[in-house]
FIVO-688364 format. One record per residue: residue in one letter; x, y, z of N, C-alpha, C, O in turn. Coordinates in steps of 0.2 Angstrom, whole numbers, plus 5000, padded with zeros to 4 digits. Each point is the difference from the previous one (the first is absolute). Example, Ala and Ser with C-alpha at 12.3 -4.5 7.8 and 13.67 -1.06 7.14 Angstrom:
! FIVO-688364
A506649725039499650065000500450065000500549995003 S499350064993500450065001499650055003500350065001 
***
This chain:
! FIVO-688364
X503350364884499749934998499950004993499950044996 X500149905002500050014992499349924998500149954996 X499350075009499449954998499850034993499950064998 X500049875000499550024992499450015002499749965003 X500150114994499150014998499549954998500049974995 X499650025010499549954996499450054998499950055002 X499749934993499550034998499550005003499550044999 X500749905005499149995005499950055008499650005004 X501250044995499950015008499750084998499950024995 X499950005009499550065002500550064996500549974999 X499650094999500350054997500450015006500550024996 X499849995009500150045005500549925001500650015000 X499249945001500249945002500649994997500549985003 X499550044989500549984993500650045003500550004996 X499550025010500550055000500949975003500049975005 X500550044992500549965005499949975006500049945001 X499950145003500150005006499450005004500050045005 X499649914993499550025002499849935006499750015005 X500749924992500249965007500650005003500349955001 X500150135000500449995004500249985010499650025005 X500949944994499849985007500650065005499850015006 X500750014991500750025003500450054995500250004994 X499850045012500650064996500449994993499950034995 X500649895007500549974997499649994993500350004995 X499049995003499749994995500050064995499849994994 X500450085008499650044996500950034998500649975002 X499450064994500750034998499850115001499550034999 X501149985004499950104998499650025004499749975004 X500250094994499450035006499449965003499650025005 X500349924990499349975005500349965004499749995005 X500849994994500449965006500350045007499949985006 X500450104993500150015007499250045002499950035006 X499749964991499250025002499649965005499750025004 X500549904992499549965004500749995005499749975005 X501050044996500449965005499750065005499749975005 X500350104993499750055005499549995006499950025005 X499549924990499449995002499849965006499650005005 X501249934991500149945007500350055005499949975005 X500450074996500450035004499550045005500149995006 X499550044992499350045003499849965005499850035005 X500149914995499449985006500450015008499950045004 X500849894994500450015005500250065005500150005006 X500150054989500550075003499250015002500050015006 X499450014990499550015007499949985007499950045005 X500049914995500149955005500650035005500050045005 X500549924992500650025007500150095000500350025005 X499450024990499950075004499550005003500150055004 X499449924997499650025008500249975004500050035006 X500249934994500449955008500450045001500050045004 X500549964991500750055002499750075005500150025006 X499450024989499850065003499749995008500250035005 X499449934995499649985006500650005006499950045004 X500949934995500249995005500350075001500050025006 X500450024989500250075000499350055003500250055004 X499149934995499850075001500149985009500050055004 X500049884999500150005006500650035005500150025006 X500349964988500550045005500150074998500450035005 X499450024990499950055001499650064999500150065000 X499249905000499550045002499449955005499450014999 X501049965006499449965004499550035000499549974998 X500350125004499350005002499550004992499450015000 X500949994994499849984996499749934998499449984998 X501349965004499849954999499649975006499749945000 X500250115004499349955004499450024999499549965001 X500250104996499450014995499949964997499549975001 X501050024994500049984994499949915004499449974998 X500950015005499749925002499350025004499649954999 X500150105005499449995002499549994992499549954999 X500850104999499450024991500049924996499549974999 X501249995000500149944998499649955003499549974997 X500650035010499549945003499250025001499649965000 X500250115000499250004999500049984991499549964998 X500850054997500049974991499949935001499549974997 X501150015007499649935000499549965003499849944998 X500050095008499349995003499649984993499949954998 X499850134999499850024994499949964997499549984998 X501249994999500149954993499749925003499949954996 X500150055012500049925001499249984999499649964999 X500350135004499249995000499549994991499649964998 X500850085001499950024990500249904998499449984999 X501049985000500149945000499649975004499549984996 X500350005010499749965003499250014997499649965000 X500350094997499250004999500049984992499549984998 X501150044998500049954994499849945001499549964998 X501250015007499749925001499449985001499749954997 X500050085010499449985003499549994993499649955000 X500450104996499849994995499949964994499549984998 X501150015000500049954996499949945002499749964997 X500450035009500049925004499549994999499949944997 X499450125005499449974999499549994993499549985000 X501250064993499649994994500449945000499549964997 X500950005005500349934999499549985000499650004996 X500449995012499449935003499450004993499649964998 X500350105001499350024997500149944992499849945000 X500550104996500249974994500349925003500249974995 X499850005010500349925001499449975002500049945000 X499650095001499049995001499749994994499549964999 X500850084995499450004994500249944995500549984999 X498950004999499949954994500450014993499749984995 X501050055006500350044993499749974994499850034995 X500049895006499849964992499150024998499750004995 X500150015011499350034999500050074997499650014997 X500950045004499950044999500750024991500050044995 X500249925008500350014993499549964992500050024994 X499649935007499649984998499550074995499849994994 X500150055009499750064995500350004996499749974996 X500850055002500549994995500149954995499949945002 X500250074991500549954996500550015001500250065000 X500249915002500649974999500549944999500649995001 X499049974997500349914998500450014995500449964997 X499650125002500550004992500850035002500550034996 X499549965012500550035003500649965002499849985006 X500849994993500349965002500750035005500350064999 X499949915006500550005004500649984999500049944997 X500750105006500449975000500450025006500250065000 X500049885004500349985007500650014995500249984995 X500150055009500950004998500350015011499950045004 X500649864995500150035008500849954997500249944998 X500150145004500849984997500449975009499950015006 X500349954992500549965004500850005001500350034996 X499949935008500950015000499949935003499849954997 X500550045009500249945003499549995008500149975006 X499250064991499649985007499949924999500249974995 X499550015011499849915003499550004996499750064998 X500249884998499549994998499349995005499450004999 X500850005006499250005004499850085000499450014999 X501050045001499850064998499650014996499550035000 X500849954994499750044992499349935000499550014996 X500549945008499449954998499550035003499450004997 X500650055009499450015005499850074994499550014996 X501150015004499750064994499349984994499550034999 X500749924999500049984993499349965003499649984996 X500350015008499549925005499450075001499550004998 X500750055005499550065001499750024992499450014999 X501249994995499650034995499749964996499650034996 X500449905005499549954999499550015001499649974997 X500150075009499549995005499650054999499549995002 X500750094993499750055001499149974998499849954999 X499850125001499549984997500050044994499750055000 X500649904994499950054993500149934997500349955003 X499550064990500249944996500650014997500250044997 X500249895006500750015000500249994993500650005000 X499149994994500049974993500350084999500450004995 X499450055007500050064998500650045003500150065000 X500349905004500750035002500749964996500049944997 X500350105003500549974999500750025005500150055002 X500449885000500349995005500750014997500249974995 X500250075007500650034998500549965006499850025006 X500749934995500350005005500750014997500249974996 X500050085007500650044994500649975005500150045005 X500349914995500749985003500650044996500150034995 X500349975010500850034999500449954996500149955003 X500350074991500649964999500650015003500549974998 X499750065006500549995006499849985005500450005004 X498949984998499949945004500249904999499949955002 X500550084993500049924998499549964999499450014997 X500749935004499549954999499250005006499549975000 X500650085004499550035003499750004998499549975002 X500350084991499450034998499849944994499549965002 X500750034993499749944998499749955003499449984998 X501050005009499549945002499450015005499649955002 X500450134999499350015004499550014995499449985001 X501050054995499450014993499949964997499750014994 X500349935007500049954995499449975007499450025000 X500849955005499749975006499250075001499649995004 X500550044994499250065002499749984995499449995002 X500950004991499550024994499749945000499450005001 X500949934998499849935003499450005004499549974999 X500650065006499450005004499250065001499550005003 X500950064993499350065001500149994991499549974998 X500950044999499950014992499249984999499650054999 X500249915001499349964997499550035001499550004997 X500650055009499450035004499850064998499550025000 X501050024998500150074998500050014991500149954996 X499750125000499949974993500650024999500149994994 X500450035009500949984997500450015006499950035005 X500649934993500749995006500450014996500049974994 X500450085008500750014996500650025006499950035005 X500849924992500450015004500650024998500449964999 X499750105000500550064996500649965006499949975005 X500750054991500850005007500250084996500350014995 X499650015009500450075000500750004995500249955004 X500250064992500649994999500450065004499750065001 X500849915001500850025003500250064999499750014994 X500650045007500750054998499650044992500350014995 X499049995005500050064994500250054999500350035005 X499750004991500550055000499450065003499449995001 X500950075001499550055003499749985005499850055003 X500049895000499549975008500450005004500650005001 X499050015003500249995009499649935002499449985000 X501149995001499749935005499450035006500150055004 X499349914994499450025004499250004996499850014994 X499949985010499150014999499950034995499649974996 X500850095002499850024992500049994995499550014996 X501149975003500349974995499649944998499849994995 X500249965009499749945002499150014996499749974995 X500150085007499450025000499950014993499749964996 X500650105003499950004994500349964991499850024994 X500749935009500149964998499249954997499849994994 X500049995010499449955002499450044996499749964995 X500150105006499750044998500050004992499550004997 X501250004999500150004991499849934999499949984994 X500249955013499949964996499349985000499749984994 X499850045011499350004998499950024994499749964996 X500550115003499750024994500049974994499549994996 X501149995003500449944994499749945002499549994996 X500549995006499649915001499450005000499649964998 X500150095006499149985001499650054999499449984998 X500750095003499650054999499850044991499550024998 X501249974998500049984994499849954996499850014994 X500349935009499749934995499449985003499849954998 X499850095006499449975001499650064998499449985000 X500750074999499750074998499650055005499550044999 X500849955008499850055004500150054999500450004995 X499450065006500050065001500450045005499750025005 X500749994994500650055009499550035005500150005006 X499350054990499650055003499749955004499850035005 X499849894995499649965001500349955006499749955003 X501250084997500449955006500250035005500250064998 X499849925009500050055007500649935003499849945001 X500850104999500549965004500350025005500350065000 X499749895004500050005009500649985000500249954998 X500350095004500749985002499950015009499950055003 X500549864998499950015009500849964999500449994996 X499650015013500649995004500049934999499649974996 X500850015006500149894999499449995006499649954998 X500450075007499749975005499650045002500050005006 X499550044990499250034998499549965001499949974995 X499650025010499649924999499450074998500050065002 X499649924994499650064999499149965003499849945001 X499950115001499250005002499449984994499950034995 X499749925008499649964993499950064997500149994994 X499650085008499750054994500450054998499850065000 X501049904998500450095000499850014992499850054996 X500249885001499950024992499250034998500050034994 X499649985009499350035001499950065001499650044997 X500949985009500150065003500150034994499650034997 X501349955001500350044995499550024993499950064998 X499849875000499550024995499750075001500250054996 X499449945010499650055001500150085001499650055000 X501049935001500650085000499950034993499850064998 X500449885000500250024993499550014995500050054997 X499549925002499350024998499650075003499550024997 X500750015007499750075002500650035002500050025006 X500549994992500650065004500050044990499949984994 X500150085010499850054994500649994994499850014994 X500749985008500549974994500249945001500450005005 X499449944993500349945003500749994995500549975002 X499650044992500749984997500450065002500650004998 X499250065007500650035000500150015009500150065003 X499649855000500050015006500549935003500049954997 X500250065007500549955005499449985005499550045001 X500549905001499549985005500449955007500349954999 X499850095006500349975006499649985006499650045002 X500449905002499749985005500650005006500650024999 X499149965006500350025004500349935004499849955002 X500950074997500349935004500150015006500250055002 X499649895002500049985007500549954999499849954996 X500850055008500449955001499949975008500250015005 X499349944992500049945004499749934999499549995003 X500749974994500549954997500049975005499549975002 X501150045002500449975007500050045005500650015003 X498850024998500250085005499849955009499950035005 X500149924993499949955006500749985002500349995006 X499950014990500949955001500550054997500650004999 X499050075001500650064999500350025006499550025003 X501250005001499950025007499850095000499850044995 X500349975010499550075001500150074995499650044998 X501149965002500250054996500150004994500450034998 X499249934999500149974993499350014998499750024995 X499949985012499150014999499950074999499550034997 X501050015007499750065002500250044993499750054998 X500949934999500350064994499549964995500150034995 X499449935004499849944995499350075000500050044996 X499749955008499350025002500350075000499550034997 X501050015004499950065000500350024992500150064997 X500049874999500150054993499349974997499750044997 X499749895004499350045001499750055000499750024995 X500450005013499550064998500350074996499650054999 X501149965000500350054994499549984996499650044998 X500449915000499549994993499450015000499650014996 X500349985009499150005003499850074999499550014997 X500950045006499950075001500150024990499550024997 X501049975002499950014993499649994996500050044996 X499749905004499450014998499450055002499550004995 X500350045009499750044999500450085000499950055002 X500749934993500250074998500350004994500550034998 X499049934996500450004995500350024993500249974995 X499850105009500350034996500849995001500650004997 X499250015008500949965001500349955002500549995004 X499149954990500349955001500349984994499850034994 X500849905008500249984992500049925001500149975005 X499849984989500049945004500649975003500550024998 X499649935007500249985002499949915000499549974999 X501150015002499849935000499849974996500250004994 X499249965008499549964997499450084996499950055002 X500049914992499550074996499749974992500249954997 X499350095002500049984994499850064995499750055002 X500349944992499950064995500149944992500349954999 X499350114996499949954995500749994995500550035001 X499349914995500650004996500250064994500650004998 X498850045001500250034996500250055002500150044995 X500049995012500250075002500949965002500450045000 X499749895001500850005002500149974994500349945001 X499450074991500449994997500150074996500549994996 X499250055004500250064999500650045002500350054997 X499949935010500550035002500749955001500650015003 X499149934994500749935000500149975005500649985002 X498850005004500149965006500350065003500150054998 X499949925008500550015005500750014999500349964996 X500150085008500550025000500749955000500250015005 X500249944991500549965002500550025002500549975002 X499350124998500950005003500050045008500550055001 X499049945005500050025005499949955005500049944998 X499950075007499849995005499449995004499849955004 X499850144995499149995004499450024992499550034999 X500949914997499649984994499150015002499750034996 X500149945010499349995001499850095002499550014997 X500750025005500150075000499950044992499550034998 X501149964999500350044996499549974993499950054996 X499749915003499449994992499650025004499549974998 X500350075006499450065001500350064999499650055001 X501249974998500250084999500049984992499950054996 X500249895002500250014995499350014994499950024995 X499949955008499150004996499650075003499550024997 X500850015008499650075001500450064994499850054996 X500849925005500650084996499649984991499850034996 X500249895004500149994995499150014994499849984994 X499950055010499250005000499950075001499450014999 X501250065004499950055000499550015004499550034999 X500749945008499750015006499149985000499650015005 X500149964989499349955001500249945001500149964995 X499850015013500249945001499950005008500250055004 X499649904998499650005006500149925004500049944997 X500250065010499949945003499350015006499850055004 X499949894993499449985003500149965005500449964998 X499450045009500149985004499249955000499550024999 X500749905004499449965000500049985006499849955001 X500550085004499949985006499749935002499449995003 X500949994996499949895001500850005000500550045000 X499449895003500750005003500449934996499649954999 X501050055000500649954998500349955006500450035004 X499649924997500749995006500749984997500349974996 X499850065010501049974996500250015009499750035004 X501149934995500249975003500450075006500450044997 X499549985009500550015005500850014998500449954999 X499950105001500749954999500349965008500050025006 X500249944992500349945008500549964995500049974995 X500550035011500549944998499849975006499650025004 X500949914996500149965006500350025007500049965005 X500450104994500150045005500050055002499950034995 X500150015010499650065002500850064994500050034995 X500549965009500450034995500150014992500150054997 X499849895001499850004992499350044998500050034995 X499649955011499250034996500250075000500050034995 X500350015010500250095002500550014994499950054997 X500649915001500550014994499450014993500150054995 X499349905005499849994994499650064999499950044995 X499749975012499650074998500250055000499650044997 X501049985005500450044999500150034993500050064998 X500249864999500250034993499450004996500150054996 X499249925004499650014998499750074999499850024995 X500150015012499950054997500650074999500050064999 X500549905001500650074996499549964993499650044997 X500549935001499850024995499550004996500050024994 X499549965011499450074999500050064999499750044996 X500749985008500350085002500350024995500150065000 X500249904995500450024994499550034998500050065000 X499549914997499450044997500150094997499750034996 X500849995010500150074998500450044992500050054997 X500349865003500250044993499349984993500150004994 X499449995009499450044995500050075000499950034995 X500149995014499950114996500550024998500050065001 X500849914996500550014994499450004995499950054997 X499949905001499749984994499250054999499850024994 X500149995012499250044999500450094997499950024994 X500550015012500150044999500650004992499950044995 X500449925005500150014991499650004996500150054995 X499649915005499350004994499650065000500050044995 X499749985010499650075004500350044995499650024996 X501350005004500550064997499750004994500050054997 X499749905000500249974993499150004995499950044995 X499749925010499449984998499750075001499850025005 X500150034990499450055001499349995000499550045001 X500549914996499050004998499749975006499449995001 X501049995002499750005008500150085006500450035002 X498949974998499850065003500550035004500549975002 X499550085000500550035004500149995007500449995004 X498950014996499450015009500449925000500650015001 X499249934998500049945000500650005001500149995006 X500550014990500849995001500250035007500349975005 X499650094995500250025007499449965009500349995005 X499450004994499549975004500449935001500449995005 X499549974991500349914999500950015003500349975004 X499950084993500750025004500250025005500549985002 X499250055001499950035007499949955004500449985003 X498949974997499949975004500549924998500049955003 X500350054993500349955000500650005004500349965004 X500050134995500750015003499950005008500449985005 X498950054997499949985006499949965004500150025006 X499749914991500149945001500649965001500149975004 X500250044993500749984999500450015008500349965004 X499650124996500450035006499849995005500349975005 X499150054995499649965008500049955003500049985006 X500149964986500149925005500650025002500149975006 X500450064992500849995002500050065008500450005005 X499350034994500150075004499849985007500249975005 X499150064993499549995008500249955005500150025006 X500149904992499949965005500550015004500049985005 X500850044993500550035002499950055005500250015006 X499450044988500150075007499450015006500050045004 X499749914994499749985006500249985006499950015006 X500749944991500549985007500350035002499950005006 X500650074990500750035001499750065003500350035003 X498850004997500050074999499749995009500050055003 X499949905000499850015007500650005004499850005006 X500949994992500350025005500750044998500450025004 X499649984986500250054999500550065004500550015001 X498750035000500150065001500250035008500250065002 X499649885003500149985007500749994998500450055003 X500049914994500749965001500550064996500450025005 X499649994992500350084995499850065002500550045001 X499149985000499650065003500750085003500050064998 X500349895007500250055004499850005006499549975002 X501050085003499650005007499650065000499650005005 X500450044991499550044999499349984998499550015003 X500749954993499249984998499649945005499449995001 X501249985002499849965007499750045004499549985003 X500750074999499650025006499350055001499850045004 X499949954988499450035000499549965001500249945000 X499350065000499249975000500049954995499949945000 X500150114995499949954994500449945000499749954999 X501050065002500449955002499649925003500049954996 X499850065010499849975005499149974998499749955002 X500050094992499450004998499949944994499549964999 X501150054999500049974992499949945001499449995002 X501149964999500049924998499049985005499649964998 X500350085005499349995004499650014996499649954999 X500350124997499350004994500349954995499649955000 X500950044997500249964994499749925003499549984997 X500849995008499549955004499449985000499749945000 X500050135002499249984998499850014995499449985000 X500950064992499949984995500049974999499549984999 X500949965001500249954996499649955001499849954996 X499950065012499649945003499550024998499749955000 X500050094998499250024995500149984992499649994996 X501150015003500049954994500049925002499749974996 X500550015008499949945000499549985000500049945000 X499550085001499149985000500149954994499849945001 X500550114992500049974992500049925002499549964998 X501150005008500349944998499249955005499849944999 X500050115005499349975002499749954995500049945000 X499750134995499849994992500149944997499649974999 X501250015000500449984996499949955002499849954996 X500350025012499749925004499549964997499949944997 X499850125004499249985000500049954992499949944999 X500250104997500050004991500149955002499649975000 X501150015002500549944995499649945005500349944999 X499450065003499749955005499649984997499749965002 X500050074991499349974999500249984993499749964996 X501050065001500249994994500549925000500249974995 X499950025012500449924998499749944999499450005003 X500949954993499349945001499949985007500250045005 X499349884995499849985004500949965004500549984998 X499350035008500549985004500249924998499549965001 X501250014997499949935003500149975005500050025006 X500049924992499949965008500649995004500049985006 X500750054990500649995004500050065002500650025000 X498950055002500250055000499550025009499449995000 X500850025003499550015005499950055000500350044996 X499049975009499650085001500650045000500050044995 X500449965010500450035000500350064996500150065002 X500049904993500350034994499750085000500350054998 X498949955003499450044998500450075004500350044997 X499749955010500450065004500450014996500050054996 X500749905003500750044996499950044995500450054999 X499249944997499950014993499650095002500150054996 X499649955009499650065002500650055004499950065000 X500649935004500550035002500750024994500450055000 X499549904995501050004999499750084997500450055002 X499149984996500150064997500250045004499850054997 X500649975010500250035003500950004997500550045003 X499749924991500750014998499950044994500550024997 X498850015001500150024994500350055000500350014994 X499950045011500550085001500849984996500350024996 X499849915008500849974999499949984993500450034996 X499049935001500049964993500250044994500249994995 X499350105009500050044993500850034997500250014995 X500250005013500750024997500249954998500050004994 X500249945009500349954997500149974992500549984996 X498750015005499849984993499750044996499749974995 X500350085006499850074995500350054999500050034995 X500349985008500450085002500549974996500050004994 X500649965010500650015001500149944992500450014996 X499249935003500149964992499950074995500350004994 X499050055009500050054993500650044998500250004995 X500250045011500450044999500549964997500550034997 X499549915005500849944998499650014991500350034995 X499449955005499650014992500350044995500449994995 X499550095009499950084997500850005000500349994995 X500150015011500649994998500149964995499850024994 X500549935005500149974996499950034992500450024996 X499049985003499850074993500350045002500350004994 X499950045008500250065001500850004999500350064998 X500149885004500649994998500149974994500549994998 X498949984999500249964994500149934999500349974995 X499550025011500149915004499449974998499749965005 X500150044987499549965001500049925002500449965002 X499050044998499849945005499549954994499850034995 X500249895006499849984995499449965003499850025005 X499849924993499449985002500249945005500449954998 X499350055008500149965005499449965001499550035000 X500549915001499649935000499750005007500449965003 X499250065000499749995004499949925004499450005001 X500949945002500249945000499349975004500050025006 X499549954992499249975003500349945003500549974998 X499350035009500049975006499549995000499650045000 X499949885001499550015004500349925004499749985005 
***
């Protein structure tokens, strides 16, 4: 990579390789390092599936311990997760109860100004208005935001004319509207969110945070989704994070998104994978040490310009400016979770096959995300003033995350008949034999309790019903979670491994558009 040094970025920051995105970027030994690195997740992966089916056919009475031992771990892990969520659910409701502006009110803060940065491509202007119609509404003085609507120049005349038609109508309300167009084909960018992002991000700085004489340390900006409708007290909430979190400039601040928008007009399996990446995030939040943000997030101007925005040349950008502010800060850097909630949109198209195609790709490339622990574990090699204890911790559970989403929900399928179907006739005519698929059974049904759990949640988290929905709907919405078993291979397992492959052969993948239905 041959980026120029700025002097404003953090010491560690200044470094070439320090936003790199891919192997092809680095030259000589750090190139077949980090190619080693994308290579790593995949060949993990497809060697436990692979071994999983090997150990069945030639050590079946091994491979049926080993699935007894697996399906009690996942009891274990459903139990360990269901009581995160139970939990968090009830710090939600709690924080969606409190008066944030009363209590944010102890504080000075009027000297604190916002900036909304919500990058777009070619969504419906009814989308990006409900957005913009919600941030109108918060409860904070809107003089003191400012509104970023960052359009695309390869959108053509799309982006101009929504940004022109928005500012017209919110501009007057808010104390600035700005409407960046992304430019085209730069050199080094990958078309996407980040680029985009960070595009929009230099022009704040340049037009209004320098000519009016704010302060970076004094500005906390919220980058959300196009179709992010936000709650009257998230800018309250946030304040108030941020006025008591033990490092607020060298802190990321994440709420938690509930995708339901249109969870009324979404069909069922579009609700069940929507709500079940919810409560991932739900659970995350009471584990935050291992979390990073995601999506919708906010953190100050002056810790992402330290590290030069977000990443233009990747894919899981909203990911990757919290490794990069952690490597880049020597592991002092922290996401605060505020447990309040964002909404955005379901994914749904107009047809049941499109909606399964789109979520599909959605979350492959979510799932791409894996080429960040290329990037953790490079920097890790590199960055020593980050503790030892720290690096190897943040690593391990990163890499075990990765595998597990890809692993478990696979071998949960393969491992209960596995070793029945390969085994042999010797291994058929023992006890164990005849024993297994029966206990594995009734594990599996002591893990289902979790989806009990999970009913109940998503029931109190959608809006008020409307009028063209009947009761009815209430039962469906309380059953469909009986597809979550099929949703997690489908839409987890088997888009992560399509992901890990992919890096792993070198097939990068680029930034996919997400298409807003409502």
């Amino acid at each position: 990579m041959n980026t120029p040094k700025k002097n404003h970025l953090l010491p560690y920051a200044q470094r070439e390789d320090f936003h790199v995105g891919r192997a092809t970027e680095l030259t000589g030994r750090r190139r077949v390092f980090y190619r080693l690195l994308e290579i790593l997740p995949g060949a993990a992966s497809w060697s436990t599936l692979i071994g999983v089916v090997l150990l069945s056919v030639y050590a079946p009475f091994v491979a049926a311990y080993f699935v007894i031992a697996f399906a009690l771990y996942w009891v274990l892990k459903t139990a360990f997760l269901s009581y995160h969520l139970r939990y968090n659910w009830k710090r939600l409701r709690h924080h969606m109860s409190l008066d944030w502006a009363e209590m944010v009110g102890r504080f000075k803060y009027k000297h604190l100004h916002h900036v909304v940065i919500l990058p777009f491509y070619k969504e419906p202007a009814s989308v990006i208005e409900a957005s913009l119609e919600a941030l109108s509404r918060v409860s904070y003085d809107a003089k003191k935001i400012i509104v970023v609507l960052a359009g695309e120049e390869r959108a053509g005349d799309h982006a101009k004319l929504i940004g022109d038609q928005m500012r017209a109508r919110y501009g007057q309300h808010f104390g600035f509207f700005l409407t960046p167009i992304h430019p085209k084909d730069l050199p080094g960018e990958m078309a996407g969110k980040g680029s985009n992002a960070a595009y929009a991000a230099e022009q704040v700085r340049t037009q209004i945070l320098n000519p009016q004489g704010l302060k970076y340390s004094e500005v906390l900006v919220s980058i959300f989704d196009i179709d992010t409708v936000l709650y009257p007290n998230y800018f309250n909430c946030l304040v108030w994070h941020f006025m008591t979190a033990e490092h607020p400039l060298k802190s990321s601040f994440q709420p938690v998104p509930i995708f339901n928008n249109n969870i009324w007009e979404a069909p069922a399996i579009s609700r069940v994978v929507a709500m079940s990446s919810t409560f991932w995030e739900m659970v995350q939040q009471e584990r935050p040490e291992r979390m990073a943000t995601f999506s919708s997030h906010s953190v100050s101007f002056q810790a992402l310009y330290e590290v030069g925005y977000w990443q233009t040349n990747m894919v899981s950008e909203d990911s990757r400016i919290f490794w990069n502010l952690l490597i880049a800060n020597n592991g002092k850097y922290d996401v605060v979770p505020l447990s309040y909630p964002v909404s955005m949109d379901a994914n749904a198209a107009p047809h049941l096959w499109q909606t399964i195609g789109q979520i599909y790709k959605q979350h492959r490339r979510w799932t791409y995300g894996v080429e960040n622990l290329c990037y953790i574990l490079y920097h890790f090699s590199r960055n020593k003033q980050i503790p030892l204890k720290q690096r190897i911790t943040v690593a391990l559970q990163q890499a075990e995350g990765y595998w597990s989403l890809v692993t478990n929900p696979i071998m949960l399928f393969i491992l209960g008949w596995a070793p029945i179907f390969l085994g042999g006739q010797e291994f058929h005519e023992t006890v164990l034999s005849y024993n297994l698929p029966i206990v594995v059974r009734d594990l599996l049904i002591m893990a289902m309790f979790g989806l009990v759990i999970s009913s109940v949640i998503s029931l109190t988290l959608i809006p008020p019903r409307p009028s063209h929905a009947s009761r009815f709907h209430y039962l469906v919405m309380a059953l469909q979670w009986i597809m979550v078993p099929a949703t997690m291979i489908v839409f987890s397992a088997i888009p992560g491994l399509d992901a890990q492959t992919r890096l792993m052969f070198g097939r990068y993948m680029g930034f996919w558009v997400t298409p807003k239905t409502r």
